[in-house]
C-alpha positions as CSV (number, residue, x, y, z in Angstrom):
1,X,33.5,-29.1,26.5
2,X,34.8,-27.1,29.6
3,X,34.9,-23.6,29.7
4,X,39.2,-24.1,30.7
5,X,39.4,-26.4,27.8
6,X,37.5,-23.2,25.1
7,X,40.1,-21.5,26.7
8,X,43.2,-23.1,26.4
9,X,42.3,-24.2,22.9
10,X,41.7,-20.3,21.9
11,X,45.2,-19.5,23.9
12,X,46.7,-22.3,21.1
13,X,45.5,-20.9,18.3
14,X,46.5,-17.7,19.4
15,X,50.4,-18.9,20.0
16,X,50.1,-20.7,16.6
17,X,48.4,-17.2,14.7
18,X,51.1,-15.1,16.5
19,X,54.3,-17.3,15.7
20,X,53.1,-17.9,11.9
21,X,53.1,-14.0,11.9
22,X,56.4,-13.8,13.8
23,X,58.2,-16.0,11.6
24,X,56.7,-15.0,8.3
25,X,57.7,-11.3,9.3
26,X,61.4,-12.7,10.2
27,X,61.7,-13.9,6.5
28,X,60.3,-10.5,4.9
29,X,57.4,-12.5,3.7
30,X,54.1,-10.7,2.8
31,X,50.9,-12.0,3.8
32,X,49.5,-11.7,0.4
33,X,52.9,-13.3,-0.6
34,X,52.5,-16.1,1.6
35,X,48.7,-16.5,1.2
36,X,49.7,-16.7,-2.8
37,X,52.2,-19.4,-1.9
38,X,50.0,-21.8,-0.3
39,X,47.2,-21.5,-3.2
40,X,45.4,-18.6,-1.5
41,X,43.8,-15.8,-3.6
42,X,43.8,-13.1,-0.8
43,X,45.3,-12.4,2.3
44,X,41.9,-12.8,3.9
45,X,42.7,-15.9,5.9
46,X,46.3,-15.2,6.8
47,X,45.4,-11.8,8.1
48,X,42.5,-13.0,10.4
49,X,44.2,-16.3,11.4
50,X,47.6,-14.4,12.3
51,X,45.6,-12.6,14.9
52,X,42.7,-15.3,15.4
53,X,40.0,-13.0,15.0
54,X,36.7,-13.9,15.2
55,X,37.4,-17.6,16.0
56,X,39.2,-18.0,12.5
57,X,42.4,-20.4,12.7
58,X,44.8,-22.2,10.5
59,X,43.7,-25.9,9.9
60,X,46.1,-28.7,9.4
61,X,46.5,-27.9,5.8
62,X,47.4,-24.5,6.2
63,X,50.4,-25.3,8.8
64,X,51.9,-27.8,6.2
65,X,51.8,-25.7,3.2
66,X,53.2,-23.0,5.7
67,X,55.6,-24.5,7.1
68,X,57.0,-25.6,3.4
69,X,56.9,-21.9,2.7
70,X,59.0,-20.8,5.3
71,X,61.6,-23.0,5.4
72,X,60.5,-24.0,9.1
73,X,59.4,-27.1,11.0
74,X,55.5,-27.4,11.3
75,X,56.5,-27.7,15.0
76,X,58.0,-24.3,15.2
77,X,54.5,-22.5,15.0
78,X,53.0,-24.5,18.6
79,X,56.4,-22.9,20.8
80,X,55.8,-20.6,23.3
């Protein structure tokens, strides 16, 4: 793989970590709240995911389950 494709795939996870956060915080919606919601026992995930730290990022899964929690089309979190 490219070096511009790494890139624009780690600037997609990033948009997708930062408008999970953004929404979840619109809806006064914890992360341990939310990471309980989706069958989570910690926040560990949502924390790192939210801020894509370290490479960690929501999978498919997550998104749905997400996006079910917050009321919001699984399309709303790949905006810009």
């Amino acid at each position: 793989m490219q070096e511009s494709d790494v890139c624009e795939i780690d600037e997609l996870y990033k948009r997708i970590g930062h408008n999970v956060a953004n929404i979840r915080k619109s809806k006064n919606i914890s992360q341990l709240d939310l990471a309980l919601a989706i069958g989570l026992k910690s926040v560990g995930l949502i924390s790192v995911a939210e801020i894509y730290h370290n490479k960690k990022h929501f999978n498919i899964e997550h998104l749905h389950k997400i996006a079910k929690v917050l009321e919001v089309d699984m399309c709303d979190f790949f905006k810009m």
